[in-house]
C-alpha positions as CSV (number, residue, x, y, z in Angstrom):
1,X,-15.7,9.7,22.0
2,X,-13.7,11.9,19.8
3,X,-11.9,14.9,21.5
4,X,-10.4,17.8,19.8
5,X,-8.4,19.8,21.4
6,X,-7.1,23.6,19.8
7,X,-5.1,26.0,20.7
8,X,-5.4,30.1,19.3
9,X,-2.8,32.6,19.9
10,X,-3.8,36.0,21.0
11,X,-3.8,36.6,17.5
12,X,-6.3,34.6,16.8
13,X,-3.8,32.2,15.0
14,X,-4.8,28.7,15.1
15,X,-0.8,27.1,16.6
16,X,-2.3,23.5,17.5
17,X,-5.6,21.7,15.7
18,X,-5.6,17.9,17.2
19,X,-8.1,14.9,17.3
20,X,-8.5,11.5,18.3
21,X,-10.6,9.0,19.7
22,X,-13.8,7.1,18.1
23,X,-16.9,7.6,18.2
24,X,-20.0,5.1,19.0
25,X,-20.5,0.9,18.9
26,X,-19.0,0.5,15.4
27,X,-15.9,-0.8,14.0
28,X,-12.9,1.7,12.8
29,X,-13.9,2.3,9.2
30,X,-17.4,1.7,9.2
31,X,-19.2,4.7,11.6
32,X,-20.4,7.8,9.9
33,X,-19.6,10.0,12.5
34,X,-15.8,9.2,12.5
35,X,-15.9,9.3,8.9
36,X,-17.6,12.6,9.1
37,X,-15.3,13.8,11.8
38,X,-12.3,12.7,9.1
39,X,-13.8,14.2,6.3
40,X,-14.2,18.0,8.3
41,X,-10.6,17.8,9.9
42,X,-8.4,16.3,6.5
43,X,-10.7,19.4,4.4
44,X,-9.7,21.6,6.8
45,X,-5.9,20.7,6.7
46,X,-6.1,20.9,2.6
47,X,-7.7,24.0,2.8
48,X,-5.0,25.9,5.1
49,X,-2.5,24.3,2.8
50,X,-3.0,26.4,-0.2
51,X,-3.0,29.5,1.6
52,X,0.2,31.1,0.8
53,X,0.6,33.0,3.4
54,X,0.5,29.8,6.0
55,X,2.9,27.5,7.0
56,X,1.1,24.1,8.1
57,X,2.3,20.9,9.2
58,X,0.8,17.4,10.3
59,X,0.5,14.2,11.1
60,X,-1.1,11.1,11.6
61,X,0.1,9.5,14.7
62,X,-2.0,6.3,15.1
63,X,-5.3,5.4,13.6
64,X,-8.1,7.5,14.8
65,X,-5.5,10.6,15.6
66,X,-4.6,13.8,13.7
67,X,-2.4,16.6,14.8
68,X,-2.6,20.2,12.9
């Protein structure tokens, strides 16, 4: 299973953007819907970091994690 948790301000700021887990039978690297999970999350990151007016910071912890 892959959790994501978030965590918006009052100002509807996104302050906290993390994931991990795995989803389904197959091995790391070969299930479409971790890959697809992945692909959402790491656009999501690139995307916030060209706004100007945000400051964003990550990392990636362990295999199968990512903090925003």
């Amino acid at each position: 299973m892959i959790r994501i948790q978030s965590t918006i301000d009052r100002n509807g700021v996104i302050r906290l953007l993390k994931a991990d887990g795995h989803a389904g039978n197959q091995l790391a690297g070969q299930n479409p819907v971790c890959a697809g999970a992945t692909v959402l999350l790491r656009t999501t990151a690139k995307w916030l970091e060209k706004e100007k007016d945000l400051e964003v910071s990550g990392e990636n912890i362990f295999r199968g994690s990512f903090v925003l």
